[in-house]
Biopython code that builds the backbone (N, CA, C, O; Angstrom):
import numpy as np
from Bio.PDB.StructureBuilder import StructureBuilder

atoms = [
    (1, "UNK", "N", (0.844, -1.186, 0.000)),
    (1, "UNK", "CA", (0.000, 0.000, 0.000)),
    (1, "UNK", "C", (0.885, 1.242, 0.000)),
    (1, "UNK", "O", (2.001, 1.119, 0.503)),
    (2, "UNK", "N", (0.492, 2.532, -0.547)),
    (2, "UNK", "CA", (1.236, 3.168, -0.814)),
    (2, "UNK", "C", (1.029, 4.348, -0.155)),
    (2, "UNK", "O", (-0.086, 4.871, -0.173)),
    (3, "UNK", "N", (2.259, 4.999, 0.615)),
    (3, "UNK", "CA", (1.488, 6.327, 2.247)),
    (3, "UNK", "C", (1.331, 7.523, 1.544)),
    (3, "UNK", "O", (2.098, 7.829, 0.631)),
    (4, "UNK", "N", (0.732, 7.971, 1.771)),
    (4, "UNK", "CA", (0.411, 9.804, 1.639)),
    (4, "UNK", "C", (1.747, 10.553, 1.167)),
    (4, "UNK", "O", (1.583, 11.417, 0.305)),
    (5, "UNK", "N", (2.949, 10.342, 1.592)),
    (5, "UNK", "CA", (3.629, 11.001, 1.027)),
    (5, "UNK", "C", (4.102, 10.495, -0.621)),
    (5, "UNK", "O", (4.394, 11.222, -1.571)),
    (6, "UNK", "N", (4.065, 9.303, -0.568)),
    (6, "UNK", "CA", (4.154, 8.098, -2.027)),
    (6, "UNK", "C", (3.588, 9.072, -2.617)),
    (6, "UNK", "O", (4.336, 9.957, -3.034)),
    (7, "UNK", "N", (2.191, 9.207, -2.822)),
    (7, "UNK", "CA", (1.223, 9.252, -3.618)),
    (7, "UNK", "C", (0.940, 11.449, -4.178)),
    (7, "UNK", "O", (0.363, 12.054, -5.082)),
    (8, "UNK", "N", (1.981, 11.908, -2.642)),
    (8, "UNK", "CA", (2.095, 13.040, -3.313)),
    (8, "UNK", "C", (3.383, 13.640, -4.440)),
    (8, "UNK", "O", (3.505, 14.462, -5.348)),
    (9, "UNK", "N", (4.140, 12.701, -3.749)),
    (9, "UNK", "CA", (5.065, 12.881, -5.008)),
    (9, "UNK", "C", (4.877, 12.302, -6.473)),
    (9, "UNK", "O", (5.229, 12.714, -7.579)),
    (10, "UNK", "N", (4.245, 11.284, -6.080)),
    (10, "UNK", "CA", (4.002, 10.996, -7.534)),
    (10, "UNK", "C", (2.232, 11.992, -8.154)),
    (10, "UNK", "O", (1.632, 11.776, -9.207)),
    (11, "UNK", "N", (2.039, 12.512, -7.597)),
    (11, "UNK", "CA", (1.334, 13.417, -8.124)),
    (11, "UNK", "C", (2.270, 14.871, -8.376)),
    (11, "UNK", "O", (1.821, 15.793, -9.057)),
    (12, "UNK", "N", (3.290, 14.911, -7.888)),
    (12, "UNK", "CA", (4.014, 16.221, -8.527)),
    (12, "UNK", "C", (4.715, 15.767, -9.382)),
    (12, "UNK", "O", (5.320, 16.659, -9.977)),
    (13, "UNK", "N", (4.982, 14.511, -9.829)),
    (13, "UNK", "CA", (5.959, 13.754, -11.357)),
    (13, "UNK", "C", (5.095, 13.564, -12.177)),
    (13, "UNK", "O", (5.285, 13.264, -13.356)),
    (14, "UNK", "N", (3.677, 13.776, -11.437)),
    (14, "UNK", "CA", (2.672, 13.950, -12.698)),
    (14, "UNK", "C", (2.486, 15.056, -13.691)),
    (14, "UNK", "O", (2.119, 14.959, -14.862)),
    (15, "UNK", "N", (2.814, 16.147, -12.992)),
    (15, "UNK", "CA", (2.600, 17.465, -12.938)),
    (15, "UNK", "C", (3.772, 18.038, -13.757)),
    (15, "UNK", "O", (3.513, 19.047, -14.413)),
    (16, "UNK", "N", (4.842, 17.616, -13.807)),
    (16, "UNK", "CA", (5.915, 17.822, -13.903)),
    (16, "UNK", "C", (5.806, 17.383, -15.257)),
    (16, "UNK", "O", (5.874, 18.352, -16.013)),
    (17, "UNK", "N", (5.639, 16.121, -15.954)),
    (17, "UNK", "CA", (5.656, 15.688, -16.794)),
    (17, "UNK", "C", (4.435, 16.224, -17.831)),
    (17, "UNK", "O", (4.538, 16.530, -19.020)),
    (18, "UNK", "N", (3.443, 16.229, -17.107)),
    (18, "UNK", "CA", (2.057, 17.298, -18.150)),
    (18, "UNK", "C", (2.322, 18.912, -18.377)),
    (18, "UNK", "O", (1.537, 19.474, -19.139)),
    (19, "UNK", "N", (3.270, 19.623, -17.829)),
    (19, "UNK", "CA", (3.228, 20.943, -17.723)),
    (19, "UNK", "C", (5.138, 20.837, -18.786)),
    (19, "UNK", "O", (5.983, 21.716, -18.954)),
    (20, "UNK", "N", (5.125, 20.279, -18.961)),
    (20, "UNK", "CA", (6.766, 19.985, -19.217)),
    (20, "UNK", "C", (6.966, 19.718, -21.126)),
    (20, "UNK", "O", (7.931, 19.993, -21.840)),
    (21, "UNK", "N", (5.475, 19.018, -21.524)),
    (21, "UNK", "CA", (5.589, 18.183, -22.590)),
    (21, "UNK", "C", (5.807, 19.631, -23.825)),
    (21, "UNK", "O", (5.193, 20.670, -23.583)),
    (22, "UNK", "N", (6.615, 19.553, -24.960)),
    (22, "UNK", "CA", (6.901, 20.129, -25.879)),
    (22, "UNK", "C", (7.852, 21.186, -25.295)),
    (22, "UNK", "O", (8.384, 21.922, -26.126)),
    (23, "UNK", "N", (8.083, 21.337, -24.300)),
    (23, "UNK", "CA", (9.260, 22.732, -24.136)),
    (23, "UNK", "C", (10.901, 22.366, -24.531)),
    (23, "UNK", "O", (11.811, 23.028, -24.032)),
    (24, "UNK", "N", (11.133, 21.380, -25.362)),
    (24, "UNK", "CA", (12.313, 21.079, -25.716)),
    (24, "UNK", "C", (13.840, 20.274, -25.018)),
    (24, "UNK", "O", (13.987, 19.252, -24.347)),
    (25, "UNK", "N", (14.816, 21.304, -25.561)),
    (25, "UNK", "CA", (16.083, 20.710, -25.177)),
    (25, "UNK", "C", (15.787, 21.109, -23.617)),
    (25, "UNK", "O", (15.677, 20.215, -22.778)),
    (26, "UNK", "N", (15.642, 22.745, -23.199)),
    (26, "UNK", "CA", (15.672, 22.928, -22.107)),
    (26, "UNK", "C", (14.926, 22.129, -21.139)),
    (26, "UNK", "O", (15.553, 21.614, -20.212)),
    (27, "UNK", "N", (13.731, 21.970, -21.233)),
    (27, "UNK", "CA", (12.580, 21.205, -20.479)),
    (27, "UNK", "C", (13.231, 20.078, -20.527)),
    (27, "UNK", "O", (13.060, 19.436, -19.490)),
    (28, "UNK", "N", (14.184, 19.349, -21.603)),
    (28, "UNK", "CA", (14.570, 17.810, -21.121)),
    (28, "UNK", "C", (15.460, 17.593, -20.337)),
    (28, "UNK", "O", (15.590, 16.486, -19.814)),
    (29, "UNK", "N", (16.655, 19.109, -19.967)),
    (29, "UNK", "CA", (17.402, 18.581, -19.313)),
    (29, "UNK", "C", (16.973, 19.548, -17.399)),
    (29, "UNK", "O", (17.658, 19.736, -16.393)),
    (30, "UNK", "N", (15.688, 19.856, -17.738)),
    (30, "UNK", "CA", (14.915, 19.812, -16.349)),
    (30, "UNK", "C", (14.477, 18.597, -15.687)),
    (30, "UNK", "O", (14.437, 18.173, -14.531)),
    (31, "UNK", "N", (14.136, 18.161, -16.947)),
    (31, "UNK", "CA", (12.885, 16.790, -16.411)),
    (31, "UNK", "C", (13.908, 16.031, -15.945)),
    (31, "UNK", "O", (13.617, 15.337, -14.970)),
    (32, "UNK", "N", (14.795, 15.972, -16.269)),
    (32, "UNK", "CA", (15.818, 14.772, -15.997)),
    (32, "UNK", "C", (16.452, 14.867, -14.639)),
    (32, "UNK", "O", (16.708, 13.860, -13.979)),
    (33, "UNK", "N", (16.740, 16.274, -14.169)),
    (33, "UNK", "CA", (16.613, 16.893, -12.656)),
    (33, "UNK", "C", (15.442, 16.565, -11.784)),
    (33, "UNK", "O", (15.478, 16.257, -10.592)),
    (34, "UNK", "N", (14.539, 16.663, -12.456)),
    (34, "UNK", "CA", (13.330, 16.768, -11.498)),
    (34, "UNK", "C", (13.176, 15.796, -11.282)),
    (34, "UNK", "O", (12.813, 15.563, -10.128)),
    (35, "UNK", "N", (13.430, 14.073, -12.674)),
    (35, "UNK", "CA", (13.485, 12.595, -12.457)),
    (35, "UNK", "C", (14.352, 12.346, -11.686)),
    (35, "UNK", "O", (13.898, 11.576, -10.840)),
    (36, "UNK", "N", (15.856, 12.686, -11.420)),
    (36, "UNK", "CA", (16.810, 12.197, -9.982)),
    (36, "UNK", "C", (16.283, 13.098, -9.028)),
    (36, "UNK", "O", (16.600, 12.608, -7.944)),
    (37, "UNK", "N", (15.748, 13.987, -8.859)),
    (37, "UNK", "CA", (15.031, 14.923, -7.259)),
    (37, "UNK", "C", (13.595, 13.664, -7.022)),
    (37, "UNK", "O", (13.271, 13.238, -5.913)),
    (38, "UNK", "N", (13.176, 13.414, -7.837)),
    (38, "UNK", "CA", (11.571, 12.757, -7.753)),
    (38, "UNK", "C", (12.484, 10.995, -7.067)),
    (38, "UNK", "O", (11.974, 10.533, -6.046)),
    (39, "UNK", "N", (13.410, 10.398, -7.528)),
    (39, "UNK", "CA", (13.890, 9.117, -7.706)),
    (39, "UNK", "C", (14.592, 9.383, -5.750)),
    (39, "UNK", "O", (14.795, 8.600, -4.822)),
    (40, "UNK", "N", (14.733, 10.749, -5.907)),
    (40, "UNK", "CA", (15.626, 10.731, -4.769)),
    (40, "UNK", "C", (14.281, 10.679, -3.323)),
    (40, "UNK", "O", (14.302, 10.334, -2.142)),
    (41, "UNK", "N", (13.376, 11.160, -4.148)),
    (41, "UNK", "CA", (12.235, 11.359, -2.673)),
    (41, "UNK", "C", (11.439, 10.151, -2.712)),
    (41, "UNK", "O", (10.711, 9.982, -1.734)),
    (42, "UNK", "N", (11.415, 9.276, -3.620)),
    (42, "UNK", "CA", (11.038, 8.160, -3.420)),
    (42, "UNK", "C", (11.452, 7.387, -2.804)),
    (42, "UNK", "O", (10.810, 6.761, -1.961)),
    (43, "UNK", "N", (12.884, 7.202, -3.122)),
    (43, "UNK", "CA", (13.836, 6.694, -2.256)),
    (43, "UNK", "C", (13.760, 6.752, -0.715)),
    (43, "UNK", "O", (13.605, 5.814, 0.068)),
    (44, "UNK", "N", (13.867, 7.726, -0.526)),
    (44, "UNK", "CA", (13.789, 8.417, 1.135)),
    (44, "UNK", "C", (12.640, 7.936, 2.120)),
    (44, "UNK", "O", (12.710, 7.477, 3.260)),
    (45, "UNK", "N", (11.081, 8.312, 0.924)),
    (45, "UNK", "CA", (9.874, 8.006, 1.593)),
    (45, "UNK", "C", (9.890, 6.106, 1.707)),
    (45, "UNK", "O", (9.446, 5.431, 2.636)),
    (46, "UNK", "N", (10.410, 5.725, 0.709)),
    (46, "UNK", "CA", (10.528, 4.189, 0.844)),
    (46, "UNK", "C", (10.984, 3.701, 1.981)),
    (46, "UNK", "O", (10.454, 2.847, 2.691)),
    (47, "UNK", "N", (11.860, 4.196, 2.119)),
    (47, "UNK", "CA", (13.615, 3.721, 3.417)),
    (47, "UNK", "C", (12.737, 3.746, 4.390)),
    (47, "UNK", "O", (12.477, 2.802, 5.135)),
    (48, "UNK", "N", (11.866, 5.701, 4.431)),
    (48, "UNK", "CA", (11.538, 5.546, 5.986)),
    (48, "UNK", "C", (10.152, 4.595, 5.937)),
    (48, "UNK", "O", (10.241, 3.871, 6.929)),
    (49, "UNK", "N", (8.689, 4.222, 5.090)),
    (49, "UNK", "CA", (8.042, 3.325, 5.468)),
    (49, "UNK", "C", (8.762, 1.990, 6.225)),
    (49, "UNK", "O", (8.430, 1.389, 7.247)),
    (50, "UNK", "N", (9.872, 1.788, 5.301)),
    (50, "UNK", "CA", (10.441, 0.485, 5.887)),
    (50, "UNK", "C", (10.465, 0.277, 7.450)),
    (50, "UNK", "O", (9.924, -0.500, 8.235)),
    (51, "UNK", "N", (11.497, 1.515, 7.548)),
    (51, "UNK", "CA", (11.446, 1.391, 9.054)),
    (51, "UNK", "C", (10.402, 1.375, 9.400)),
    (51, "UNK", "O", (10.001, 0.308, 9.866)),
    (52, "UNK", "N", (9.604, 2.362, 9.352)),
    (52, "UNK", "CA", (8.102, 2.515, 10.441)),
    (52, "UNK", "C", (7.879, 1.104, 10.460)),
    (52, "UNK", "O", (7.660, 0.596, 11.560)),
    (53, "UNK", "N", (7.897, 0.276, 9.303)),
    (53, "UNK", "CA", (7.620, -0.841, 9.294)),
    (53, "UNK", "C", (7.684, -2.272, 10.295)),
    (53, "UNK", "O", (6.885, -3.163, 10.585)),
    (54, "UNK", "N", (9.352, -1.885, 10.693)),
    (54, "UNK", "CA", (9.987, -2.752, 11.785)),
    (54, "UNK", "C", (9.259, -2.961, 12.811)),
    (54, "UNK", "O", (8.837, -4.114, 12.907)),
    (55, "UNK", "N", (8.965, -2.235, 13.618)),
    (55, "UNK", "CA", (7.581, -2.396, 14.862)),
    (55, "UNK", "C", (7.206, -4.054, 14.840)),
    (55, "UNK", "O", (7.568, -5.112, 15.354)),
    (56, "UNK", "N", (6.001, -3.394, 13.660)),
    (56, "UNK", "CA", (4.850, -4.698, 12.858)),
    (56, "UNK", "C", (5.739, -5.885, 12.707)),
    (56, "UNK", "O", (5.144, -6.962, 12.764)),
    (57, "UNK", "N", (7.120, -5.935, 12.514)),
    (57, "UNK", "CA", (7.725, -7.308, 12.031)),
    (57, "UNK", "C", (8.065, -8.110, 13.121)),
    (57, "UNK", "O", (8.429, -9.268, 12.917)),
    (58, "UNK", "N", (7.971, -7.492, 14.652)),
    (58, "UNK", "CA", (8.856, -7.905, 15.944)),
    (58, "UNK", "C", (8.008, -7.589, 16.559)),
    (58, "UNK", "O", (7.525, -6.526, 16.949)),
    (59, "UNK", "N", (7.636, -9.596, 16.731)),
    (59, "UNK", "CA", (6.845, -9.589, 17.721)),
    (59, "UNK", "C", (7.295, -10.053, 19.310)),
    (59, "UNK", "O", (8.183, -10.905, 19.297)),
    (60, "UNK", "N", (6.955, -9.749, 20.316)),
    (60, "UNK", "CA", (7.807, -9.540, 21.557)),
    (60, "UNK", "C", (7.037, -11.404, 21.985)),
    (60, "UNK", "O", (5.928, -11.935, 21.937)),
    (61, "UNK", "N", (8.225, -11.738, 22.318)),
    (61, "UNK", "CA", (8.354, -13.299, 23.019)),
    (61, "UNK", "C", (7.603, -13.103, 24.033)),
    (61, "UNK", "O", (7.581, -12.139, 24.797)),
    (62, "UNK", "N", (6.863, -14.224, 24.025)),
    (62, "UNK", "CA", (5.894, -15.031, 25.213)),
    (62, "UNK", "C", (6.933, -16.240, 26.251)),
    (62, "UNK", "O", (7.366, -17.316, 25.840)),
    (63, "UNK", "N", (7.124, -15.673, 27.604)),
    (63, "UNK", "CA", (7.862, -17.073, 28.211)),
    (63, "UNK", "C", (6.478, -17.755, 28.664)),
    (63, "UNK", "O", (6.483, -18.864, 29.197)),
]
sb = StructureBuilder()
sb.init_structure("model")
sb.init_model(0)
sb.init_chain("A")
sb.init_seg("    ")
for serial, (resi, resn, name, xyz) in enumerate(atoms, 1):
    if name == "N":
        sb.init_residue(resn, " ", resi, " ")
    sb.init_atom(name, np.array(xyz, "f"), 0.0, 1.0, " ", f" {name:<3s}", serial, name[0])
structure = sb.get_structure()
């Protein structure tokens, strides 16, 4: 499932990419910035679900 922050970035790579289309050489070597800035916040938001994640994976022993 994908968290609130997932789903806002990929609504600004949406944005990015519809407001972007036909502006050329310049616009391609934006998009390509904005694709490693977008790759980089995915990244980040991924790492940290993971963790949050850990909790849920460890479950505390019964003696």
């Amino acid at each position: 499932m994908l968290g609130v922050d997932t789903l806002r970035v990929l609504e600004k790579q949406r944005r990015i990419v519809k407001n972007g289309v036909g502006k050329g050489v310049t616009w391609g070597l934006t998009a390509a910035a904005e694709e490693s800035a977008f790759q980089a916040e995915v990244s980040s938001i991924q790492t940290k679900e993971f963790f949050l994640s850990i909790p849920a994976l460890i479950k505390p022993r019964v003696n």
